[in-house]
C-alpha positions as CSV (number, residue, x, y, z in Angstrom):
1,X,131.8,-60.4,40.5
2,X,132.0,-61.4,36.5
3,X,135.4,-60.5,35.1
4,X,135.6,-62.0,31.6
5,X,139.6,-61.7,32.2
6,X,139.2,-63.7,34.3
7,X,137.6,-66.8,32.5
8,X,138.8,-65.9,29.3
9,X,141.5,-68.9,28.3
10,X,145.1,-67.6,28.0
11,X,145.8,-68.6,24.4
12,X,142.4,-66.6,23.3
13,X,143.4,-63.5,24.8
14,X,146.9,-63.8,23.6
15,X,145.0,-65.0,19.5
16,X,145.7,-62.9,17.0
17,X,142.6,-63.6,15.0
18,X,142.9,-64.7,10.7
19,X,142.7,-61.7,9.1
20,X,140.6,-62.7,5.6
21,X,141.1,-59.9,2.8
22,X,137.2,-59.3,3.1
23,X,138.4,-57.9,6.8
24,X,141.1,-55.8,5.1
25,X,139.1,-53.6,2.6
26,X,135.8,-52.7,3.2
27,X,134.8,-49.9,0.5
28,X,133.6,-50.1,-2.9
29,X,135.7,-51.3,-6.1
30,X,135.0,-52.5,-9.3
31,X,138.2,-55.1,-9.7
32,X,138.9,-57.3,-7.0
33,X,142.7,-58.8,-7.0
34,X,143.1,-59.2,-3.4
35,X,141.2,-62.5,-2.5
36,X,142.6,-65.2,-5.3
37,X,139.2,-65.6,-5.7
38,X,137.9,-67.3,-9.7
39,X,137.8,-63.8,-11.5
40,X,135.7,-64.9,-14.0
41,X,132.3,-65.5,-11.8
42,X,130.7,-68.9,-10.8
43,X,129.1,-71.7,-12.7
44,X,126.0,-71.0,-11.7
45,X,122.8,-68.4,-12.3
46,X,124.1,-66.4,-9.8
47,X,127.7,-64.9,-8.6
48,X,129.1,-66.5,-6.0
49,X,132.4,-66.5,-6.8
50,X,133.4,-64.1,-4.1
51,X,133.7,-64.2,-0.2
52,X,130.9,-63.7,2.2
53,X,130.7,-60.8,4.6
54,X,132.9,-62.2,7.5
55,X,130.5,-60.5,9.3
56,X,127.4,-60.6,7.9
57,X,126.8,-57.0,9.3
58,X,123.4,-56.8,6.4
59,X,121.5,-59.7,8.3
60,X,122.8,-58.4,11.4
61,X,121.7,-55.0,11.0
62,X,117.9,-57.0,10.1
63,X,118.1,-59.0,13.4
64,X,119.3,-56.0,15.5
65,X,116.1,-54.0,13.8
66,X,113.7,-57.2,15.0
67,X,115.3,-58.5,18.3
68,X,115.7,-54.6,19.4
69,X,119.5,-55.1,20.4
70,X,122.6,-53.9,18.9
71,X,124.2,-55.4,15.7
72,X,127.2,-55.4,17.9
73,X,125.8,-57.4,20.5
74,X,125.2,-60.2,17.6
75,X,127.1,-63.0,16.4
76,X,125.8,-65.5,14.2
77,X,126.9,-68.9,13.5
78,X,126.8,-72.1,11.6
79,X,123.6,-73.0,13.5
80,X,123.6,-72.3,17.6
81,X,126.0,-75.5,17.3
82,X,128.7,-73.3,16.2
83,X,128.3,-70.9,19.2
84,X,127.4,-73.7,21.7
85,X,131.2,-75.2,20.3
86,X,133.0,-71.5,20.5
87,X,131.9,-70.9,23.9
88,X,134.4,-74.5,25.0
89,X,136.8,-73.3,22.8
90,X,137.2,-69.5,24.5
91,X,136.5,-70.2,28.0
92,X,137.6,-73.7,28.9
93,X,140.8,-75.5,29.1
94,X,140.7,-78.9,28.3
95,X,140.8,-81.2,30.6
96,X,141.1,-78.3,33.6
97,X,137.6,-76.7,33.8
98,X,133.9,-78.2,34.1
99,X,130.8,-76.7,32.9
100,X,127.0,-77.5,34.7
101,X,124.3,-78.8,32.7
102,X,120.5,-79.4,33.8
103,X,119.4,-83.1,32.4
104,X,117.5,-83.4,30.4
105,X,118.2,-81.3,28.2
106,X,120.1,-80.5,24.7
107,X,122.5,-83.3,23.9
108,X,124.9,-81.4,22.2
109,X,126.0,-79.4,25.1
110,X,127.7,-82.7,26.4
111,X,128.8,-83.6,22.9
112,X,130.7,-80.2,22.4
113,X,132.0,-80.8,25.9
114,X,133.4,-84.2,24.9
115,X,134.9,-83.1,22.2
116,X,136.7,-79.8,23.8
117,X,138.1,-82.5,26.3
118,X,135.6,-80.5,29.2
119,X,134.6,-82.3,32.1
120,X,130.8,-82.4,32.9
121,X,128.8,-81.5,36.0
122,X,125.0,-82.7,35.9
123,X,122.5,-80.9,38.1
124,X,119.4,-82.8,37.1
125,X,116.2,-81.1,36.6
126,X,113.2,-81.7,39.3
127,X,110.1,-83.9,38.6
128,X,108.4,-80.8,37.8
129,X,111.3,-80.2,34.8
130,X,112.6,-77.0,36.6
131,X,116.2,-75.8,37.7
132,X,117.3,-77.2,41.1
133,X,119.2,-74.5,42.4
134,X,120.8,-76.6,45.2
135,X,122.1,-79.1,42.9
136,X,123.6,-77.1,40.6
137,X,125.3,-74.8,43.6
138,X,126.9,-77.9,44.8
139,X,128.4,-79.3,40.8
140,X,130.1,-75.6,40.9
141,X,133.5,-74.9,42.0
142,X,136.3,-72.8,41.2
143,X,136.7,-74.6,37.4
144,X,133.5,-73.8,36.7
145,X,133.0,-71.7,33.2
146,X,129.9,-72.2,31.7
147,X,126.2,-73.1,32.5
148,X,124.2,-74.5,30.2
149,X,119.9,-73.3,30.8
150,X,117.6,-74.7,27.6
151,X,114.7,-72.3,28.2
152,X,112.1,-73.7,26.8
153,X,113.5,-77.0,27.3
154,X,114.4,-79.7,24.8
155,X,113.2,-82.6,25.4
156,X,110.8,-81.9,28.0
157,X,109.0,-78.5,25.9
158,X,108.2,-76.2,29.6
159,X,109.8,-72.9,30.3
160,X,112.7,-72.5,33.1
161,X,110.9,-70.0,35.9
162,X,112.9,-66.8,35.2
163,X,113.4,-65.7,38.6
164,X,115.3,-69.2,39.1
165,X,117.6,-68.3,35.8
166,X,118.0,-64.6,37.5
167,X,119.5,-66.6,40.4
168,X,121.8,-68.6,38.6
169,X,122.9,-64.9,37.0
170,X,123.1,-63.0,39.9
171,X,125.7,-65.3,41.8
172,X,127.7,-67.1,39.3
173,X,131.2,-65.6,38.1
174,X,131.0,-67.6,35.0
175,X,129.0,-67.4,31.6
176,X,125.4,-68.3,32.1
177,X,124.2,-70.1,28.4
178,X,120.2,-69.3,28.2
179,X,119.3,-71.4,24.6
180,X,116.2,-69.9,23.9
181,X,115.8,-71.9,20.4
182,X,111.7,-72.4,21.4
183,X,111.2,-69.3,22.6
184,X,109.2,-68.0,19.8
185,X,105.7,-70.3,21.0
186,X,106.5,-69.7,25.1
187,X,104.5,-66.9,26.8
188,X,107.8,-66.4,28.4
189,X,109.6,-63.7,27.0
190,X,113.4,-63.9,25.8
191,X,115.8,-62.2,28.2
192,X,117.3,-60.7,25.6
193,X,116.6,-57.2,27.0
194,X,118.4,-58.2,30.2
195,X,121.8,-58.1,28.3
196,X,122.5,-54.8,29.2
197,X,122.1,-56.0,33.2
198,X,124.0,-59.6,33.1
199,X,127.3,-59.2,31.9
200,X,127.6,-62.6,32.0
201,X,124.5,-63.9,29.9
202,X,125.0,-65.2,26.4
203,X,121.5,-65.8,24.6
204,X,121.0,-68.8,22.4
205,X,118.8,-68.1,19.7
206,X,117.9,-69.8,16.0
207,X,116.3,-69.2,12.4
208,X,115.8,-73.5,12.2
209,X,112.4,-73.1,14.4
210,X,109.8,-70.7,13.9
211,X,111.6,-69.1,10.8
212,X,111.6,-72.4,9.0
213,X,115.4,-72.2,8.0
214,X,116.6,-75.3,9.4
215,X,118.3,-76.3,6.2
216,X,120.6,-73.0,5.8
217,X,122.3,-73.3,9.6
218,X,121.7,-70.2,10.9
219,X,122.2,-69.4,14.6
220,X,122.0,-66.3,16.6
221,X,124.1,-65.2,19.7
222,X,123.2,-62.2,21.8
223,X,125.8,-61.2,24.6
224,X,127.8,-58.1,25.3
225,X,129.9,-56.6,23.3
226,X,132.8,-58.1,24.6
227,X,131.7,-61.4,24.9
228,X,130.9,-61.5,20.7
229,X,134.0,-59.5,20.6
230,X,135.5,-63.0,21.8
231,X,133.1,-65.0,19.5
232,X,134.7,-63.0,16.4
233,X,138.2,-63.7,17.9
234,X,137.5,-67.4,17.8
235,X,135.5,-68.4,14.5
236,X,136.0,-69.1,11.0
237,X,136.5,-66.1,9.0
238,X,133.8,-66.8,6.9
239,X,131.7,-69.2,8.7
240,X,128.3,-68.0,7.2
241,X,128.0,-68.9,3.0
242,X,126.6,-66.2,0.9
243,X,123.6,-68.0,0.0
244,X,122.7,-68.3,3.4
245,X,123.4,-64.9,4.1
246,X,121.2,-63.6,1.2
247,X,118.2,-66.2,2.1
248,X,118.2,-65.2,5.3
249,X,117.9,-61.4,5.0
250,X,114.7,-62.5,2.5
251,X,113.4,-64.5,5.4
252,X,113.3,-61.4,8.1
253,X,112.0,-59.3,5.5
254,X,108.7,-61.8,6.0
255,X,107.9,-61.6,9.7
256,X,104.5,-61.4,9.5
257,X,104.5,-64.8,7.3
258,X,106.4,-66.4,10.2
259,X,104.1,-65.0,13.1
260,X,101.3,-66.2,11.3
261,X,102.9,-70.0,11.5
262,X,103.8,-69.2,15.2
263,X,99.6,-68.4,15.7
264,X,99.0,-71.9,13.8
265,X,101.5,-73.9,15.4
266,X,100.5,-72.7,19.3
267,X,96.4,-73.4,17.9
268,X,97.8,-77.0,17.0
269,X,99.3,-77.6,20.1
270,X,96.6,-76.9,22.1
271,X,94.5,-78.9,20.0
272,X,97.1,-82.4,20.8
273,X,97.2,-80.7,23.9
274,X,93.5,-81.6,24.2
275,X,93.2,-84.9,22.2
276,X,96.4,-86.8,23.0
277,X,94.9,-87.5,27.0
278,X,92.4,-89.0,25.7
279,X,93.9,-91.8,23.7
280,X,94.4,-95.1,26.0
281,X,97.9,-95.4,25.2
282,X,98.7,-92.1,26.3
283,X,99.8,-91.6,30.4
284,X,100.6,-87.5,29.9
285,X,101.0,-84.4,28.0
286,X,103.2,-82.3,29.4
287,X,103.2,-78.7,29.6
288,X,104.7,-76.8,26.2
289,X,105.8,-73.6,25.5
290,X,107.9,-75.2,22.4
291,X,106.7,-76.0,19.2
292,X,106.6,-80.0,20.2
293,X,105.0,-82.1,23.1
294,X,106.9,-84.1,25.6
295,X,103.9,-87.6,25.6
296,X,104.5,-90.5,27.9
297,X,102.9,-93.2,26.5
298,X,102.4,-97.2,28.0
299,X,104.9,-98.4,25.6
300,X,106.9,-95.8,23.8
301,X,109.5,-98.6,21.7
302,X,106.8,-100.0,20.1
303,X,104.2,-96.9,20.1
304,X,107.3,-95.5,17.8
305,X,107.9,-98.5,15.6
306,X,104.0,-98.8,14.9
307,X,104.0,-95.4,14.0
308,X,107.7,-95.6,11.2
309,X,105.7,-98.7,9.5
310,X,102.8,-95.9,9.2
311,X,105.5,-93.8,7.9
312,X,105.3,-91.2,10.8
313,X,108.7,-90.2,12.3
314,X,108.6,-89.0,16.1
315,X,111.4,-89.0,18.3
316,X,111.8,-91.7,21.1
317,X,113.1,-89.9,24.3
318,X,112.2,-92.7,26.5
319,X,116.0,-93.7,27.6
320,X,116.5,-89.9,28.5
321,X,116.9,-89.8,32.2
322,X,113.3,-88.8,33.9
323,X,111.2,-89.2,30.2
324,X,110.8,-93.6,30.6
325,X,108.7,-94.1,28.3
326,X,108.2,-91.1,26.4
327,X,107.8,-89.6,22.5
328,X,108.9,-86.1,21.8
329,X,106.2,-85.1,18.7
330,X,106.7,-82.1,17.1
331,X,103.6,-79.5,16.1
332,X,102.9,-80.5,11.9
333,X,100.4,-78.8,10.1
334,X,97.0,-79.5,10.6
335,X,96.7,-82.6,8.1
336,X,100.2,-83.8,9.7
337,X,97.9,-83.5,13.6
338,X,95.1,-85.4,11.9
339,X,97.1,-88.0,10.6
340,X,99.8,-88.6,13.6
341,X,96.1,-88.4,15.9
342,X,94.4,-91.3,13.3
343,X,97.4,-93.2,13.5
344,X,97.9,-93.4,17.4
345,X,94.1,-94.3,17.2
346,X,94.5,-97.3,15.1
347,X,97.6,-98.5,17.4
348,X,95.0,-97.8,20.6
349,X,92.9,-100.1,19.3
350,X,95.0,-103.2,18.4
């Protein structure tokens, strides 16, 4: 049975969390003293010479309206980096507990492990890039605080099977991490309306993927109240810059902008789907529900340098355990398809 008590690290429970002054007062006033903020405004167009919401209860209120969950439930970070990095901060005590990851996967799960001193427990994926469930019951024991699911996955682009992530919920007493950062182009559906049944499930979501953000570090978390109750406990007081704040409530405003991309991108990856087999150099396309294609080629080091003197940028996965000798592309635009698809031609047919 989940208890969060129970996992919760000592210190955090016993944290008296910063209080900024934006936490103190929250009415309206026309002269601000309280903050030792520059009184006289900002060297730039526009104003930003006081404090961000610590909160950012405006955007939250926007994703809550979109996502169909409580603002409450939300907590949003400096990209999902910043809640991947609370999550070993609150629950696990250095060099005492373990978490389970499922390579391959995200690499920053290991590096925030790393660096909070956490020891790691590898269940590797199957050939077919899904969960094994025996594995990962055998890397769990008592220390156990976190498991990390990347659903779609990164590098490999498939879909975890839900029922095998509703396992995993249903008979661990830790905090199950579902990243769902792809989940926008899966026909799988997020599990964020399963909050409400796993106590114990923290959803990983992002504005750098299908909402085109990348650049202003915005990352969503979706867990009980509690849980983000913790998450609040934990982070900066203002971890989230005004400017992103304000860009990003412009963003969410445009949804059907951003739905129309989704469309595009999914048509475009059938269409690689399609073409890539057919180029000599190319061994498999795998499966995506992402917005990229996991491709394993007959010579991935020098498919990818070929490619940078072309000046196309892919990513070489082909040292990541089970992907020898493959290139992660991403989706472009259709001119970006066409040109990535003339390029590979040319290097076929050295």
């Amino acid at each position: 049975m989940f208890d969060l008590n129970n996992i919760l690290r000592d210190n955090i429970k016993r944290l008296v969390p910063y209080s900024s002054a934006r936490d103190e007062f929250k009415g309206e006033a026309s002269v601000f003293l309280d903050a030792n903020e520059n009184s006289f405004g900002s060297p730039l167009p526009v104003a930003y010479h006081r404090y961000p919401d610590p909160m950012q209860w405006k955007v939250k209120y926007r994703i809550a309206d979109i996502k169909g969950v409580p603002p409450q439930n939300i907590f949003l970070g400096n990209g999902s980096d910043e809640a991947i990095d609370v999550l070993f901060r609150a629950f696990c005590r250095p060099g005492v507990d373990n978490v389970v990851l499922c390579p391959p996967t995200y690499g920053m799960y290991e590096v925030s492990a790393n660096i909070n001193d956490v020891t790691i427990r590898k269940a590797t994926l199957t050939e077919d890039f899904q969960l094994d469930l025996e594995a990962m019951e055998a890397a769990i024991d008592g220390n156990t605080k976190l498991i990390f699911i990347c659903s779609p996955n990164n590098p490999t682009a498939n879909a975890i099977r839900k029922e095998d992530i509703e396992m995993v919920l249903n008979n661990f007493d830790g905090i199950v991490v579902v990243d769902e950062a792809y989940i926008n182009f899966s026909k799988q559906k997020t599990l964020i309306q399963e909050l409400m049944e796993y106590p114990n499930l923290v959803i990983l979501q992002t504005l750098s993927k299908a909402w085109g953000l990348a650049a202003l570090r915005v990352g969503m978390a979706f867990a009980s109240e509690d849980i983000i109750n913790v998450f609040n406990k934990v982070k900066p007081p203002y971890n989230i810059n005004q400017a992103s704040q304000e860009l990003a409530l412009e963003a969410l405003n445009n949804i059907d902008q951003v739905n129309a991309w989704i469309r595009e991108t999914v048509e475009e990856r059938g269409k690689l789907e399609e073409a890539l087999p057919l180029l000599p150099i190319v061994e498999k396309v795998y499966p995506s529900d992402a917005n990229f294609l996991l491709v394993k080629t007959t010579d991935a080091n020098g498919i990818y340098n070929q490619l940078v003197e072309q000046g196309i940028i892919v990513r070489n996965r082909s040292k990541v355990e089970l992907c020898a000798g493959c290139l992660r592309i991403t989706v472009g635009t259709p001119q970006e398809n066409i040109e990535l698809l003339n390029a590979l031609k040319s290097i076929a047919a050295k």
